[in-house]
C-alpha positions as CSV (number, residue, x, y, z in Angstrom):
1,X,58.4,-144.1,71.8
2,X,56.4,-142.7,74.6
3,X,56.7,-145.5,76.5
4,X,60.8,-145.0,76.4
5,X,60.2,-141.7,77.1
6,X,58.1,-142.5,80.4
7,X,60.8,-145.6,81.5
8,X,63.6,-142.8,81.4
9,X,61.8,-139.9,83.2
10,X,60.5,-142.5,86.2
11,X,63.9,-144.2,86.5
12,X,66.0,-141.2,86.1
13,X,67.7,-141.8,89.9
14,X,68.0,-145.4,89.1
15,X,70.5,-144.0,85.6
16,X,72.4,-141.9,87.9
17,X,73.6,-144.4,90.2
18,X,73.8,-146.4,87.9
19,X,76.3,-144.7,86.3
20,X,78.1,-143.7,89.4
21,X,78.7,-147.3,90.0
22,X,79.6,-148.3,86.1
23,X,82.1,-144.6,86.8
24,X,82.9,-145.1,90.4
25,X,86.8,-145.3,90.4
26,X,87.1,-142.5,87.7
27,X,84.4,-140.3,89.7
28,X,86.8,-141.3,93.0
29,X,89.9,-140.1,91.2
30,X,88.6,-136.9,89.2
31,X,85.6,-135.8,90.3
32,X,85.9,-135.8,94.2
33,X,85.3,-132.8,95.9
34,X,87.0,-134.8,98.9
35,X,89.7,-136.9,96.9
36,X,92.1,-134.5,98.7
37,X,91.0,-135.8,101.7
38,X,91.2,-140.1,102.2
39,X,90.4,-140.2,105.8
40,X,86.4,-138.8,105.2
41,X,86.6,-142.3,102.7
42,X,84.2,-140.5,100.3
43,X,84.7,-142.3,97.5
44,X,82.7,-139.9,95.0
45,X,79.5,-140.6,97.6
46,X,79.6,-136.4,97.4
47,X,79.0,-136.4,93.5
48,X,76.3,-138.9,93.4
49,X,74.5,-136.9,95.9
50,X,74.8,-134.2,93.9
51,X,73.7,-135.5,90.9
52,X,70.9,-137.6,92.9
53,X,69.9,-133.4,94.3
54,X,70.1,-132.3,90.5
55,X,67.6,-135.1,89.5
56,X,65.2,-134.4,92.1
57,X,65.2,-131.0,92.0
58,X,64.6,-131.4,87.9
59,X,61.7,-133.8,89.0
60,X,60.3,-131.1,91.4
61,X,60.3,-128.3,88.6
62,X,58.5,-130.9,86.1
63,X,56.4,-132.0,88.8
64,X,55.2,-128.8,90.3
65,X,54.6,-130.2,93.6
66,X,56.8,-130.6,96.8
67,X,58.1,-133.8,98.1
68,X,58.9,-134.9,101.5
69,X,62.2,-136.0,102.3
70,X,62.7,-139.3,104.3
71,X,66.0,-140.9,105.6
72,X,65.6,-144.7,104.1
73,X,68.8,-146.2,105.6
74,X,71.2,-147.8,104.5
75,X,70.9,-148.2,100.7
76,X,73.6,-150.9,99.8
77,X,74.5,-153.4,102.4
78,X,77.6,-153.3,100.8
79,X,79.2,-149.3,100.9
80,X,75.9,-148.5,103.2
81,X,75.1,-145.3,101.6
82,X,72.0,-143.3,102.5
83,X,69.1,-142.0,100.1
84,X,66.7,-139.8,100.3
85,X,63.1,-141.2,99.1
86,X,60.4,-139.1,98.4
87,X,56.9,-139.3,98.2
88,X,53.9,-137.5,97.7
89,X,51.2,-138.9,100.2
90,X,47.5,-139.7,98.6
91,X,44.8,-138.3,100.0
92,X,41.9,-141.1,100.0
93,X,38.6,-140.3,101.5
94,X,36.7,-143.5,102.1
95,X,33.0,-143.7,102.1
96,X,30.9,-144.3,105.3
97,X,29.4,-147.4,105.9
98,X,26.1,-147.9,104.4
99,X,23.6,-149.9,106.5
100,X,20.0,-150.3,106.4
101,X,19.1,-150.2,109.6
102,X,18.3,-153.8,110.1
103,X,20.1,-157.2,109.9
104,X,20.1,-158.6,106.0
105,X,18.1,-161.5,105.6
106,X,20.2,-164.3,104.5
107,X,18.6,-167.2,103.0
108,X,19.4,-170.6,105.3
109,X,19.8,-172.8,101.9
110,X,22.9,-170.7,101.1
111,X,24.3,-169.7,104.4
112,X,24.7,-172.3,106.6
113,X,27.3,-174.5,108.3
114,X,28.7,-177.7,107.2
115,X,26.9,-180.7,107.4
116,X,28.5,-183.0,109.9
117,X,27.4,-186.6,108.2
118,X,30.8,-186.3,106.1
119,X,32.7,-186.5,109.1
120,X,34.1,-189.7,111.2
């Protein structure tokens, strides 16, 4: 159960366009805000980035934190839509490197090259 819960809260967006692509004539025909208009060629692209702005605004409350907003490109080769991604960038600190002051000793039996008597 929790793991349903967790698969629907992380793929929220993906439900949402899905859906507007399972809807997309009815959405084009009656939910619109441009149907009025044919030349913009909308297509109900305004409601899906409505809801897509609902969902991540939702995700921002539940989050807590703020995202940043990056311009991916075309999304579907097909209608070439844009999305928005967002990410929250991780902040990593890496640890120095650690010498001690002096070459390692590596012992020859282990490290050494090839022997050339397997060759032609």
């Amino acid at each position: 159960m929790l793991l349903l819960v967790l698969l629907v809260q992380t793929f929220s967006a993906g439900f949402v366009v899905l859906n507007f692509y399972a809807n997309r004539s009815y959405i084009a025909q009656n939910l619109c805000e441009n149907r009025s208009k044919p030349q913009l060629n909308c297509c109900g692209k305004c409601q899906l980035n409505k809801k897509l702005r609902q969902e991540e605004n939702k995700d921002q409350d539940s989050n807590g934190r703020k995202s940043i907003e990056i311009n991916a490109g075309a999304f579907d080769a097909v209608t070439a839509d844009i999305v928005i991604l967002h990410y929250t960038p991780l902040k990593v600190k890496w640890p120095g490197i650690r010498t001690i002051g002096r070459p390692v000793d590596m012992p020859a039996g282990y490290f050494h090259p090839p022997d050339k008597a397997g060759l032609c």
